[in-house]
C-alpha positions as CSV (number, residue, x, y, z in Angstrom):
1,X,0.0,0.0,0.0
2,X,1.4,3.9,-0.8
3,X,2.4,6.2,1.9
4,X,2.0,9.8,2.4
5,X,2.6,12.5,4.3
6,X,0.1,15.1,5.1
7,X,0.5,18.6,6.8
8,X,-2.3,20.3,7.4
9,X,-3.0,24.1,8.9
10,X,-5.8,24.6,11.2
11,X,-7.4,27.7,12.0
12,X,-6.1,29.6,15.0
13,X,-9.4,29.8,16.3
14,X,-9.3,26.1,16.4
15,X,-8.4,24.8,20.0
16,X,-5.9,22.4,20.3
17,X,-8.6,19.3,21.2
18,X,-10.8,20.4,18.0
19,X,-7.6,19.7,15.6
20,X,-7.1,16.4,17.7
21,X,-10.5,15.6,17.1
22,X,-10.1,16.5,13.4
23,X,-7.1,14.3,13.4
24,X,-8.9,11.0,15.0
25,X,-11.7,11.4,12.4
26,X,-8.9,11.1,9.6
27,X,-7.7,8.4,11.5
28,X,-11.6,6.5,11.7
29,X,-12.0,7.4,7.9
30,X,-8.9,5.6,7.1
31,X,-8.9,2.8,8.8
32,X,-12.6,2.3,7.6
33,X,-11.2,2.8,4.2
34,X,-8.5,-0.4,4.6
35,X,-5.6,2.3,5.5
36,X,-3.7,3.2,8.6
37,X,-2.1,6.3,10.5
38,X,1.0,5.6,11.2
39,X,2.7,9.0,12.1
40,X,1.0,11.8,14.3
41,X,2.6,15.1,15.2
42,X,1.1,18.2,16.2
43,X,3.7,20.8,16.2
44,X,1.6,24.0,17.9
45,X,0.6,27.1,17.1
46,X,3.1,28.4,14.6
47,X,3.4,31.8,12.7
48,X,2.2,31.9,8.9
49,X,4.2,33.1,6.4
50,X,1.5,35.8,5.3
51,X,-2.0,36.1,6.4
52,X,-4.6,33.0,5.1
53,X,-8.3,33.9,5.6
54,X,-7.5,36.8,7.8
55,X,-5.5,34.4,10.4
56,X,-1.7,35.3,11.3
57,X,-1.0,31.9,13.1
58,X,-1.9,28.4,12.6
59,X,-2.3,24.8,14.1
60,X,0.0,22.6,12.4
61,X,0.0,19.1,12.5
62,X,1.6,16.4,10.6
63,X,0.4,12.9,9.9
64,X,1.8,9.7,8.4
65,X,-0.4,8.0,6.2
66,X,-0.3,4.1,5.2
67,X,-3.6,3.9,2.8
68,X,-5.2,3.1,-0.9
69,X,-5.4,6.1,-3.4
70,X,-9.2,7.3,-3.1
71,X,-9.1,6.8,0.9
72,X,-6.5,10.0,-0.1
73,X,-9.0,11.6,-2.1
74,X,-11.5,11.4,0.0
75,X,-9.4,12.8,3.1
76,X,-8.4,15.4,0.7
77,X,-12.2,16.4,0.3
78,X,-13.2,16.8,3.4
79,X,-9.9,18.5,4.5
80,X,-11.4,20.9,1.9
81,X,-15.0,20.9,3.0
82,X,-13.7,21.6,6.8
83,X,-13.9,25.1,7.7
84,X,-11.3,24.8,10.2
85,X,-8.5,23.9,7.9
86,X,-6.6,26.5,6.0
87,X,-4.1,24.7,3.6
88,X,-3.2,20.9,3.5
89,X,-0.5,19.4,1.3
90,X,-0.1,15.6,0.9
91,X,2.5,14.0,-0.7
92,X,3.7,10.5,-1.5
93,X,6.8,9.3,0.2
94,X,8.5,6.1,0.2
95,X,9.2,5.4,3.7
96,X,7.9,7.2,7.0
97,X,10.3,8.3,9.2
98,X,9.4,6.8,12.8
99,X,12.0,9.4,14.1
100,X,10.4,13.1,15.1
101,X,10.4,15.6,12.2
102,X,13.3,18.6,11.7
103,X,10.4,20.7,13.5
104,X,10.0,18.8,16.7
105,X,13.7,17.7,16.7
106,X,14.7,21.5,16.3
107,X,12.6,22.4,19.2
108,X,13.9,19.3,21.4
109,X,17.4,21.2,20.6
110,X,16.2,24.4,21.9
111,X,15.2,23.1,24.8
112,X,18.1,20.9,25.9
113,X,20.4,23.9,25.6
114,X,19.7,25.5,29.0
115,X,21.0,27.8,31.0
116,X,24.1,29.3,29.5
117,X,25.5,31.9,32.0
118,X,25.4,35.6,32.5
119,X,25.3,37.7,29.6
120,X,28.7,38.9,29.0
121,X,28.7,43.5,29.5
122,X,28.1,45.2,26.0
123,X,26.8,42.2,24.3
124,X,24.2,43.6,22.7
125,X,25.7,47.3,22.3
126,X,25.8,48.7,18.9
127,X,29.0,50.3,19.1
128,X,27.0,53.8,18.4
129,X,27.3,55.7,21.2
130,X,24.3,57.4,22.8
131,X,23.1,61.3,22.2
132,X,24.7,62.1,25.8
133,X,27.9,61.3,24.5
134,X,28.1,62.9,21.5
135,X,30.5,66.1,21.5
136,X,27.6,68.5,21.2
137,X,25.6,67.6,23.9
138,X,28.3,68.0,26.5
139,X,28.6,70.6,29.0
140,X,31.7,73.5,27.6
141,X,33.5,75.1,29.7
142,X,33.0,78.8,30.1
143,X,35.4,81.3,28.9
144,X,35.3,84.7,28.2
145,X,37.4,84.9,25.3
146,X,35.6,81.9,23.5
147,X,32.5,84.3,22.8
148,X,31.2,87.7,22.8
149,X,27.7,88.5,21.6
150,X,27.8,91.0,19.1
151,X,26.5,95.0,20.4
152,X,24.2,96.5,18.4
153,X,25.3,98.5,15.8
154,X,24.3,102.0,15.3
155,X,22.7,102.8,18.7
156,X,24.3,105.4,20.4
């Protein structure tokens, strides 16, 4: 039997037990349709690239699929006819990975790093210095020779 690969986008609206509920009734259709699930990952509530249907973020979930052609096309169809859904691509693969996707591993990564330390001073300066600084905001010394206001001309 093929396997495939679907990620699908779910409205941000969508709570997190609606797209797992949208998820097990793939799951029912294809196991009533002779296929199988083999792969689920939901991997949050991510950014979008641009704005789809007025949303700004998105469920995303990932599934593994073992199953015949038309249980596909049907999936496909009602991923189409759900409101909740924003985009879905499938594709056929040749083998599904049992290890975690790059986005779950990535995030695993992130997470074992830890605490690192103190920030070392002046990490994150520019190098610009700030208006206080600058030459023509300091305080001059006064001196009488320096500058003379001009006397009116002409008055006598």
């Amino acid at each position: 039997m093929p396997l495939y690969e679907c990620v699908l986008i779910a409205r941000n609206d969508a709570t997190q037990q609606q797209v797992d509920a949208l998820a097990d009734q793939i799951t029912a259709d294809m196991e009533a349709a002779g296929g199988a699930v083999r792969k689920r990952e939901y991997w949050g509530l991510r950014n979008l690239a641009y704005r789809i249907k007025k949303n700004r973020k998105g469920h995303y979930l990932l599934l593994g699929l073992e199953a015949p052609p038309p249980a596909v096309t049907e999936m496909e169809r009602q991923l189409r006819i759900n409101e909740d859904v924003l985009r879905f691509l499938t594709l056929r693969v040749a083998a599904i990975e049992e290890a975690p996707s790059a986005i779950l591993a990535r995030r695993s990564d992130d997470r074992e790093r830890g605490f690192r330390g103190p920030k070392p001073a002046g990490r994150f300066d520019s190098g610009r210095r700030r208006y206080d600084d600058r030459e023509e905001f300091r305080a001059r010394p006064e001196r009488d020779d320096e500058f003379r206001p001009a006397e009116p001309l002409g008055e006598e």
